[in-house]
N, C-alpha and C positions, 0 to 999 in steps of 0.2 A: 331690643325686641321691636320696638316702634318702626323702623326704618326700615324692618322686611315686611311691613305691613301695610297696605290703606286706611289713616283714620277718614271716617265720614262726622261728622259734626254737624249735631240739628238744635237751635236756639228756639223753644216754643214757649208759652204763656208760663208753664208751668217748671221748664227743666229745663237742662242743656244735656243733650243726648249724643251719647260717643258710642263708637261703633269700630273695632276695628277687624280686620278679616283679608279677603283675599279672592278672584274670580279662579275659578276651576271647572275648566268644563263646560263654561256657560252658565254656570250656575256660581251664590256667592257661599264662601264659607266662612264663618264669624269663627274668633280668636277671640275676643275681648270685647264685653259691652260695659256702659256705667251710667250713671243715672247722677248727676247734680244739681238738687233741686233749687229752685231758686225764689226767692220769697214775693209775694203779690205786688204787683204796684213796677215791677220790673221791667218786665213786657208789656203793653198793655196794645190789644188790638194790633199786633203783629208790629208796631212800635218801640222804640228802646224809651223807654221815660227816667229811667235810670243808669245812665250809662258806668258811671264810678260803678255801684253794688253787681252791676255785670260784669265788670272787668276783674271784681275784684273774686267770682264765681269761676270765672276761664281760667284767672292766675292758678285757682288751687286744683286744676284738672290737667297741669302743665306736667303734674310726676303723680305719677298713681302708681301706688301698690297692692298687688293683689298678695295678701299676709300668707293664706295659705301655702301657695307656693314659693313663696320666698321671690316675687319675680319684682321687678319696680320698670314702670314705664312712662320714660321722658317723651313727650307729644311735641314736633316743631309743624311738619307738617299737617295738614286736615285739607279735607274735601267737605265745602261746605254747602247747606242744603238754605237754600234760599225760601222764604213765604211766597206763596203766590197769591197773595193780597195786589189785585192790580191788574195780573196777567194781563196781556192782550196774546194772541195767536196769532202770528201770517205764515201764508205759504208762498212762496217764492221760485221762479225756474229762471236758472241763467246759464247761460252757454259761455266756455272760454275758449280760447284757442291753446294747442298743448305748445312750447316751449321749446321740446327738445329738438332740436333737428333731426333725430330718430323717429320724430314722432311717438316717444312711447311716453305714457303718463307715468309722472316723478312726484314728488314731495313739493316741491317748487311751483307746480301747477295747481294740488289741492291748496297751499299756502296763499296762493294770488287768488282761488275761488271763495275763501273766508275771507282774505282783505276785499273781494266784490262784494259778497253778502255782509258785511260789516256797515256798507256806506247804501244800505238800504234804507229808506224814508223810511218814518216812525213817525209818531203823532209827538206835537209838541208838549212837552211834559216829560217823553219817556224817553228810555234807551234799550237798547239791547242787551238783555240778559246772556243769551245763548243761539247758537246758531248749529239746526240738527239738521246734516244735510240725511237723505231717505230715501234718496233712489238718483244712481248714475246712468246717463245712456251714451253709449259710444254711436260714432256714423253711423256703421253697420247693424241700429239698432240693439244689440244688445245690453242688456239693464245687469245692473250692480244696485245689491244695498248696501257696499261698500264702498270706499273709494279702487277703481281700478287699475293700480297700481301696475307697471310693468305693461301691459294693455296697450295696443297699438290704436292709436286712432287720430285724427286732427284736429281734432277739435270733443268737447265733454258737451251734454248737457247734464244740469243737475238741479236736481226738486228738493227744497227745504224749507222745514216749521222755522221760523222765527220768532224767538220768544221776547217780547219787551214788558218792562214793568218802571210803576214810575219813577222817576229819577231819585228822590229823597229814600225811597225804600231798597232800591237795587245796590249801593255802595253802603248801608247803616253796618250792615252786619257786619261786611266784610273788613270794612274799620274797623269794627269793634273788636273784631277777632285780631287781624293782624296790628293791631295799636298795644296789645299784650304777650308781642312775642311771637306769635304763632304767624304762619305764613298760608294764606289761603293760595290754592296750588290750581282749583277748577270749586267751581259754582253750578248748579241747578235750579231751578223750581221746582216744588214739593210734589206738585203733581205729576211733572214727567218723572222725575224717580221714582213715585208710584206705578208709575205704568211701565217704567223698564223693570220693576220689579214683578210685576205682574207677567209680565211677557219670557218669564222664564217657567213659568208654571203652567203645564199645560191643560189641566184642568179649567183655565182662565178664559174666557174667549178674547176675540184680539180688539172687538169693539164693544163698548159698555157704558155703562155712565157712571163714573167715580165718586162715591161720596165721602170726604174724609172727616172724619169730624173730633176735632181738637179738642181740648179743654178750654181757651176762648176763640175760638173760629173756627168756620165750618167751610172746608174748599169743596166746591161741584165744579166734574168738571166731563167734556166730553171726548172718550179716548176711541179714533176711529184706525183701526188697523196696528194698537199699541203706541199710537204716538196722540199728544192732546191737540185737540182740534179748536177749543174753548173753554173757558174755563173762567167761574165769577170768586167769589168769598164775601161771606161775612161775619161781621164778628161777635156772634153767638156762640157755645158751645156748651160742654158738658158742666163747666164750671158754673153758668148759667143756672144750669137745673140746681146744682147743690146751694147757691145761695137762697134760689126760692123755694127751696127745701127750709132751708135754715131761718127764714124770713116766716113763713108759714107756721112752723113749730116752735120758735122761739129757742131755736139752740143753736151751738157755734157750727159754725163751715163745717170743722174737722167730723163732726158727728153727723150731720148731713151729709157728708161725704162718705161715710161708713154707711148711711144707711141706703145712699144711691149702689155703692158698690156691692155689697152683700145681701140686698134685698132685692132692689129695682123694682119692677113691675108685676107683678102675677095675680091671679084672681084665687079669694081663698075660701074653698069650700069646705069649714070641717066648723063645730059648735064650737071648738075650745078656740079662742084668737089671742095671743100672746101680746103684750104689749110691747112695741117696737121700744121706745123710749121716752124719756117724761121730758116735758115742755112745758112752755106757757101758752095760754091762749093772744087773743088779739087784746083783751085786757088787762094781761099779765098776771094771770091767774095760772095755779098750775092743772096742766093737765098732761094725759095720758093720752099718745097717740099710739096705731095701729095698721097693721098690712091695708086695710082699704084708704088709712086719711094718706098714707104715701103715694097708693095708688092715684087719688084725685090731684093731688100736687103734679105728678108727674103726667099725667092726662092733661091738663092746665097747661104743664109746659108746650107740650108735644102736639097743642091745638094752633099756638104763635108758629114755633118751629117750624112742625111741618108746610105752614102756610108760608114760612118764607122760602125753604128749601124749593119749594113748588114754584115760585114767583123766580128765584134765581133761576133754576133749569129754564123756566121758560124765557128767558131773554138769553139763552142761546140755543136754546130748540127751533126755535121760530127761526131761526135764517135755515134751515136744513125742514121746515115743515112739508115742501116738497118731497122728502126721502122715508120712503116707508119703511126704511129698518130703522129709523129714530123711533119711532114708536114703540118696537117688542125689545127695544137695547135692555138687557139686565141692569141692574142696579147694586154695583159693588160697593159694599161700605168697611172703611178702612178706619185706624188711628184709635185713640184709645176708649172715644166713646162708643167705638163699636161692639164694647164689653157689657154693654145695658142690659140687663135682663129685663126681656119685654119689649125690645127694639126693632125685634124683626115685625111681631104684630103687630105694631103702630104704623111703620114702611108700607108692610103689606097692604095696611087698610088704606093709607093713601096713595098708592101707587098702585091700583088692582089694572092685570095685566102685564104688567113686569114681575118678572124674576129680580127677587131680593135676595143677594148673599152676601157673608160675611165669610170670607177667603183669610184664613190664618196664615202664616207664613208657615211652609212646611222647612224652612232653615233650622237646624238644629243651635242652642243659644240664644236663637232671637225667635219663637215662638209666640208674635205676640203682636194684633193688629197695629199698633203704634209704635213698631219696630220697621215696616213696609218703607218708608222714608229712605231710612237709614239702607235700609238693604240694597235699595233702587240703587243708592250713591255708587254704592260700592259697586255695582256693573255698569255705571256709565263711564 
């Protein structure tokens, strides 16, 4: 079953995320997802600090059975989704000459235009993740968002995003993975497969500003015409709030975690007020906390948060502060703390003037903002 399928594979703070499916149509269709959670201390800040207890998470995702239907599936290949802790952006034009003495563009031409853009300067420190070439133009002016294959002309020009990231983080994973059997086949950054995934849905607009926000890290990034134009991270996220959930009330993660996910945020207008759960105070006395003391916790958070969310966007706003559609760009927010009850009114309140949305994947199987990653994979 594996071998007529694409897996896509996402390694984050929390899980390692499999995804298997297939493109139709322009669009992706999921066959199989699974969820491997993996214990604290593992990942840490888009980091491996654990490599042995990760490898030994991958080994048992190597043959999965799904019991009801009786099916078992061996995993060699994956398409893996890369952190973009680090990204940099460039755009790139370079002209080649075509090759054939027909003159018509072949396979051998685009292969000599990615050995070009391969030996592109890059700041010291980084390398080249991925090279998305994004518009062809023949002599005769004509454009392609393809390579133009068969196409008579003498010569190409061609315009492409260049992705680099830095050097210790761009090969971690991909070790990681293929050091246990598996064979990485093609690589991404989180953000661009967010945004190929986004650029199937037409309800999306094609420029926005991407908020993804993990369990420990949060990527912004800027996606103009569905490709990322910039992009920062840091490493904050959902799990964040749940400790100072749990710090606050004197109870373990797990149950702050229950009370992030089935409560969240809301304001509560009625006499009778239920008690959330019993805690200690800062003395270690017990006490009884409530819908308003979660409220304040999490208001607390989302006074830091949003203030760096804001500081990030702005060291890549600022080189585009010239261009007045940066200003009304929406604000898409992805990944699994887009599940927060009470996250849009926090957004809104500091982002007044943007459009804030939280865009579900309409894939059937994979319904579920921290699924976006994964889907992206699978169309690139």
């Amino acid at each position: 079953m594996a071998n007529k399928f694409t897996a896509c594979m996402e390694i984050t703070n929390t899980a390692i995320k499999l995804l298997l499916g297939y493109e139709l149509g322009g669009k992706p269709v999921v066959v199989f997802t699974h969820y491997e959670p993996l214990e604290p201390g593992i990942i840490q800040h888009y980091g491996i600090s654990k490599p042995d207890a990760l490898s030994e998470a991958l080994k048992a995702m190597q043959t999965l059975k799904i019991e009801d239907e009786k099916i078992e599936i061996k995993l060699s290949n994956v398409n893996l989704i890369v952190p973009s802790l680090g990204l940099k952006v460039y755009q790139s034009e370079k002209s080649f000459t075509v090759v054939s003495p027909d003159e018509k563009v072949g396979d051998a031409d685009i292969t000599n235009l990615i050995s070009l853009l391969q030996k592109e300067n890059v700041p010291s420190g980084y390398t080249i993740s991925n090279i998305i070439p994004i518009a062809f133009q023949l002599d005769d002016g004509r454009r392609f968002a393809t390579p133009p294959l068969g196409f008579v002309s003498k010569s190409v020009m061609v315009k492409a995003m260049i992705h680099t990231l830095p050097e210790p983080l761009r090969g971690q994973y991909a070790i990681a993975v293929n050091a246990v059997g598996y064979r990485v086949l093609k690589s991404n950054v989180s953000v661009y497969c967010a945004a190929k995934y986004y650029s199937t849905m037409p309800n999306v607009p094609k420029s926005y500003l991407l908020l993804d926000i993990g369990a420990g890290s949060t990527d912004l990034a800027l996606i103009g015409d569905t490709e990322p134009y910039a992009a920062t991270c840091f490493a904050k996220g959902g799990d964040d709030l749940t400790t100072l959930i749990a710090e606050r009330f004197g109870i373990s993660f797990e149950d702050a975690e229950n009370l992030k996910v089935n409560y969240g945020y809301h304001e509560v207008n009625m006499r009778y007020k239920p008690i959330l759960i019993k805690g200690i105070d800062e003395n270690g006395n017990p006490k009884n906390y409530y819908q308003n003391d979660l409220n304040a916790v999490i208001k607390e958070f989302f006074g830091v948060y949003l203030t760096e969310i804001s500081a990030g966007l702005s060291t890549f706003l600022d080189r585009y502060a010239g261009k007045d559609f940066v200003k009304t760009l929406p604000l898409i927010v992805a990944g699994g703390g887009a599940k927060l009850v009470g996250l849009l009114d926090f957004l809104k309140g500091a982002f007044e003037g943007r459009e804030v949305l939280v865009v579900t994947p309409d894939t059937i199987g994979a319904r579920d903002p921290s699924m976006v990653n994964l889907l992206g994979m699978l169309m690139c």
